[in-house]
N, C-alpha and C positions, 0 to 999 in steps of 0.2 A: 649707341655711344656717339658720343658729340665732339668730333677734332678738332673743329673749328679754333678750340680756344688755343689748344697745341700749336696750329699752324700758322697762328696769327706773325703778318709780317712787318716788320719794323722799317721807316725809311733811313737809310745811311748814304752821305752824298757824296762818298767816295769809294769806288768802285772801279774794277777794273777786270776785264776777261785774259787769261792765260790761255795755252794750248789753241788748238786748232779748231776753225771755225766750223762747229759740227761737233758732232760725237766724240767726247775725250776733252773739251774744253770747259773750264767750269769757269762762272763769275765768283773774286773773291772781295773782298774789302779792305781796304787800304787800312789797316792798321796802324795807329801807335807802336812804337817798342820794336826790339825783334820776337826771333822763334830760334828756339834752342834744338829742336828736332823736326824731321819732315817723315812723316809715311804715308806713302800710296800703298792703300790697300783693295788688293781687283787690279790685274794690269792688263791683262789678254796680250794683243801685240799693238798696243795704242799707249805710249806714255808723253804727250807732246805735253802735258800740264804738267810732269815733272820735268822736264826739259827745259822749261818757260820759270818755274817754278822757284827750281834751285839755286839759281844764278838771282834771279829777282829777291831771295829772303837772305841770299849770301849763309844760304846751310853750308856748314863742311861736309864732306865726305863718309867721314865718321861719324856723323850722324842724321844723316838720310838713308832710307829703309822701306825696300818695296816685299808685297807677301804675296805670293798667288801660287797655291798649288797643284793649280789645274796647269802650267805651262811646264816646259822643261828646261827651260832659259830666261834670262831677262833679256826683251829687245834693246840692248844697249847702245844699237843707233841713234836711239832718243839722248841719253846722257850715261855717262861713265860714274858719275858722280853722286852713285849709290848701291848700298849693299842688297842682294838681291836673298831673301827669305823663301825655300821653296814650302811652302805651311799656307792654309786658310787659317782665315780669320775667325774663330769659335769662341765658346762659353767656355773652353776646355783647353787646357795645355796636352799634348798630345803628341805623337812622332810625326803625326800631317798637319797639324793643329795647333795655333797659337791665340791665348787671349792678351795678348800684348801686356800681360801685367808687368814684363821684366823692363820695359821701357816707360808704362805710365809711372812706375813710380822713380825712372832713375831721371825725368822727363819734369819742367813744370809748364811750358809752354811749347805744347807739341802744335803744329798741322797736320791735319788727318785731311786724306784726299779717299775716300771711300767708295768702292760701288761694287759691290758684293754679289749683289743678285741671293737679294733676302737673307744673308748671311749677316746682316747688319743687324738684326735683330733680338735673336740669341743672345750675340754678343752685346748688345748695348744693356739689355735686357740682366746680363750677369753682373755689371759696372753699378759701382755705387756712386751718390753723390758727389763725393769727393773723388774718385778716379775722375769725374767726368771734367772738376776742375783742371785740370793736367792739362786738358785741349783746348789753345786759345780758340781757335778757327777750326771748322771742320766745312769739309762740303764733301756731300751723300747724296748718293744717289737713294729713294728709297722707295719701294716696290708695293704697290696694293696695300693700300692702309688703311683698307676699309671691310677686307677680308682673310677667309681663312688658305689664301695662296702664299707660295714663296716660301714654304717650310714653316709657317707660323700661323698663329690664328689671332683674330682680329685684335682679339683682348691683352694679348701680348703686345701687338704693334699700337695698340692705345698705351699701353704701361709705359713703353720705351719713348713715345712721342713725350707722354706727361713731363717722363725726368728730364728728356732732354731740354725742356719749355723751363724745365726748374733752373737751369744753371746758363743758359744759351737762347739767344735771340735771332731768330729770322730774320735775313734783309736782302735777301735775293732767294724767288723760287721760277727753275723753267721746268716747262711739262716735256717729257721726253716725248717725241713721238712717233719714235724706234717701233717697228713691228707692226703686223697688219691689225688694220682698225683700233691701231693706239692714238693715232693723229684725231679721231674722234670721239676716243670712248675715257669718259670721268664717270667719278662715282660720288657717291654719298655728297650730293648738292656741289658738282662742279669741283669735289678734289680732284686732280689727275692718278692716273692709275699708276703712272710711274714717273716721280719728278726729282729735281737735282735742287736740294737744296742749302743755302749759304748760313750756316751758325757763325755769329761771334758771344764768346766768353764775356756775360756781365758786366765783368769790371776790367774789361777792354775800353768800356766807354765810361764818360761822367756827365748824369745826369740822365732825365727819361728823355728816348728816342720817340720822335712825332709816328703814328701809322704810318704806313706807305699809302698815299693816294696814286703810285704811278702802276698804270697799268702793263702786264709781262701779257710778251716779252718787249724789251728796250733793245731798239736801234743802237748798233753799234757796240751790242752789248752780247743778246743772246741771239743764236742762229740754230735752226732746229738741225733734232739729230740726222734725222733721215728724209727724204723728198717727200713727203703725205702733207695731211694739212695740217697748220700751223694751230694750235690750243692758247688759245686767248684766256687770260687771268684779268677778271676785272671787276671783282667782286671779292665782299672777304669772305675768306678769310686773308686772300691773297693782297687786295687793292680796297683801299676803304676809299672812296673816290669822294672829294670835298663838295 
């Protein structure tokens, strides 16, 4: 199976990093318009990109929404300024388990801050076309996309790339390099095994966006997760270099 065309990345010139520099900070894209809704989905005890976040999109209260039901509280030290879901994110509505359908459709321009740990997949996996409009902006973490780890197998984590490429463009990818011998190990021709990356919604923009010739990660922009060595992106599917 061939990603490449999946993960092809777009250049957009405005951009900007949230959260802390490290682990828990994503780059996002200066958007047009607002966002009528925020959810972080995966919190552990790191929300410094909702912190950054909410204040920066001017979410209300009322409708920012974090899910993780692996913790027993929300770190609230980060912000006050959102309701805390204790439920994973699944294919299934559940007593532990939520596939957010009661917000995509109450929702037309959601942010989704995602990092699952393979949980992402299932669930994008169960989303149709049209739920997927719902989300201006999403930034995802997403895990081994080239194999059968992380609760899924490869052919599903293709299926979910495809739809996502159908409705949402790439314009920001870093390689995480959290964990031993992640700082050095890609797959299937230099994808990373675990990377964070930035969708914007179609008709967020007007007109076709140029490739990205710059190569990740960008000074000032991305800072790796963990102290290993830094995963250079300079080739496509990442960086189509002029």
């Amino acid at each position: 199976m061939d990603y490449s065309t999946f993960l092809t990345t777009y250049h957009f010139p405005h951009k900007r990093r949230l959260g802390n520099r490290g682990d828990g900070g994503y780059v996002i894209a200066d958007l047009p318009g607002s966002y009528d809704c925020y959810i972080s989905a995966g919190v552990n005890d790191e929300e410094s990109f909702s912190r950054d976040f909410i204040p920066f999109a001017h979410i209300d209260t009322a409708d920012s929404y974090a899910f993780d039901g692996t913790i027993p509280s929300y770190p609230y030290q980060y912000t006050t300024d959102i309701h805390f879901v204790r439920k994973n994110i699944a294919d299934v509505n559940s007593a532990t388990t939520t596939n957010l359908q009661y917000l995509i459709q109450r929702y037309n321009n959601i942010f989704l801050k995602m990092d699952i740990e393979g949980g992402e997949y299932p669930w994008l996996y169960s989303l149709t076309l049209d739920d997927l409009q719902h989300f201006k902006q999403i930034v995802m973490e997403i895990h081994c996309p080239a194999d059968d780890t992380f609760g899924s197998i490869a052919s599903v984590k293709y299926e979910c790339l495809k739809k996502l490429a159908t409705t949402h463009k790439i314009v920001h990818a870093h390689p995480n390099n959290n964990g031993t011998g992640w700082g050095q190990n890609t797959v299937n021709n230099g994808i990373p095994t675990i990377m964070e990356l930035t969708y914007i919604r179609n008709d967020t923009i007007t007109g076709e966006l140029p490739l990205n010739t710059t190569p990740f990660p960008v000074d000032g922009l991305d800072y790796n997760n963990a102290p290993y060595g830094t995963i250079h992106l300079t080739s496509p599917p990442f960086c189509f270099r002029e």
